[in-house]
N, C-alpha and C positions, 0 to 999 in steps of 0.2 A: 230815287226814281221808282212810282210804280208801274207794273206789268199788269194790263187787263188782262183776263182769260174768260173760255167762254169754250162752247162746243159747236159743233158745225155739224148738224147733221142733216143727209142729204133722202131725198123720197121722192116721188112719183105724185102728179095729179093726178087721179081716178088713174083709166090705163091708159096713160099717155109712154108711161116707159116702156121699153124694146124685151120683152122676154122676163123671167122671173117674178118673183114673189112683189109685189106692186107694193106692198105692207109691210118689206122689209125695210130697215135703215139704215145708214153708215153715218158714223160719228167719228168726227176729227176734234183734235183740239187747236183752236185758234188762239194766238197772242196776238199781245199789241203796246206796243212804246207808248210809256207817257211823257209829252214831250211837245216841242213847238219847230219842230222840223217839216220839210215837207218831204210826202215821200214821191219816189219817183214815178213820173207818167211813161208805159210803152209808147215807144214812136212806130208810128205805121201800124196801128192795133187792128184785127179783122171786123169786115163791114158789121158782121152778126152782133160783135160787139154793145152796137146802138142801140139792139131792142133787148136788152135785160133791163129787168125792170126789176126793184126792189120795192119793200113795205115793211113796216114794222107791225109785227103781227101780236106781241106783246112785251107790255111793257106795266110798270109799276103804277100803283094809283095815285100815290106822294112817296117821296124820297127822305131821306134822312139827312143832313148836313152831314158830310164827313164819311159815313158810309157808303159801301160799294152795294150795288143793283145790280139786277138781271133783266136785259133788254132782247128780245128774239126779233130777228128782221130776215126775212126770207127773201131769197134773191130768184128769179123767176126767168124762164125762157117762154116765152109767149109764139116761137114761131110753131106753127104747125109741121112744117114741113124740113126743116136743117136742125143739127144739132148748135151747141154752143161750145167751142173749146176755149181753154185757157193756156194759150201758147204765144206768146208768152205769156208769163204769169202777172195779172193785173195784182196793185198797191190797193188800200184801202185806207181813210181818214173819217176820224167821227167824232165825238166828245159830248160834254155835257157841262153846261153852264148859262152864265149871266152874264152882264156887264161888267161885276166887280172879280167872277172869276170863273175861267171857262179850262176846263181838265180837256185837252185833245188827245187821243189817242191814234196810231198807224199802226198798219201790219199789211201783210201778204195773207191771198187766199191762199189755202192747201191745194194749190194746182196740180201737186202729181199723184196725189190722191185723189179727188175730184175728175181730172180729164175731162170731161165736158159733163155739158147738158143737151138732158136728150129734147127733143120737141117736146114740148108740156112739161117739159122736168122743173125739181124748185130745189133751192137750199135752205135750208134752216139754221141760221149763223146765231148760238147764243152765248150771248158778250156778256161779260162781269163790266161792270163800269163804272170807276169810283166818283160820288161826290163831291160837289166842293164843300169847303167849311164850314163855309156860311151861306144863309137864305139871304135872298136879293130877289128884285125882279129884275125883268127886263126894262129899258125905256115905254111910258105906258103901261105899268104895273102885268104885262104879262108873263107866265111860267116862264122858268128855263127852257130851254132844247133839250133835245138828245137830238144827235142829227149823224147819220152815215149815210157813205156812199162811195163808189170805187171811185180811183183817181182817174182823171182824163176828162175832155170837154165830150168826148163820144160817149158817156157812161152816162149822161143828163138822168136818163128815167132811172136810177139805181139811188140819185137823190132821196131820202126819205128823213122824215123827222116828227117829231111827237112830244107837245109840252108835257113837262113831269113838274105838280107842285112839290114844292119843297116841304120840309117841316123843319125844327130847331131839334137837337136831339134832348131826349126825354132822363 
């Protein structure tokens, strides 16, 4: 089994944060299972929940078959006016692949590092993500995925996803 890893670090749009240094950062470190499990949805999750919105803000120009990548996807609170907490702590699912072979990976946000999001606040989630083996396309010759988003049907806008061409390795 592989472990994706990655860094999470969290900032401020313009001054949208409450107090301090708006240019400072905090970085966590995020894991995540390789694996074809699914992980668990909170039941009765809060309303604010629905407007987090994610994006993948960078990502690789082609891949390498078989090696791992760095993919960064910023998770965002768009409201003006209320924070965003993680209480409970929301699941995460993502992966990267093809038809012939699709690597998914899970984990959990750093909730109790984290605590919420303030109005305008964003996260920076940067995930290591292994390759598959082999280049394939899609049905219709299009790139693979790379595709994350928190668990739950209320998380809709957290959906995010970006084809990555592949190459053969060298």
């Amino acid at each position: 089994m592989r472990v994706a890893s990655g860094v999470v670090v969290v900032g401020c749009l313009l001054a949208a944060c409450s107090g301090g240094d708006s240019d400072a950062l905090r970085s966590f470190r995020l894991t995540g299972e390789q694996g074809s499990g699914t992980p668990t949805e909170v039941p009765d999750p809060p309303s604010t929940w629905r407007r987090l919105e994610a994006v993948v803000v960078d990502a690789p120009v082609t891949v390498t078959a078989g090696e791992d990548f760095e993919v960064v996807i910023e998770l965002r609170n768009p409201l003006s006016d209320a924070p965003i907490g993680f209480e409970p702590c929301p699941s995460w699912t993502g992966g990267f692949g093809h038809e012939t072979e699709y690597i998914k990976l899970t984990g959990s946000l750093p909730c109790e590092d984290i605590e919420r999001l303030e109005p305008g606040e964003r996260i920076r989630l940067e995930l290591t993500v292994p390759a598959p083996s082999t280049v394939d396309f899609n049905e219709g010759g299009e790139y693979p995925n790379f595709d994350w988003r928190l668990v739950g049907e209320y998380f809709a806008r957290t959906r995010t996803e970006v084809a990555i061409p592949m190459r053969e390795p060298t």
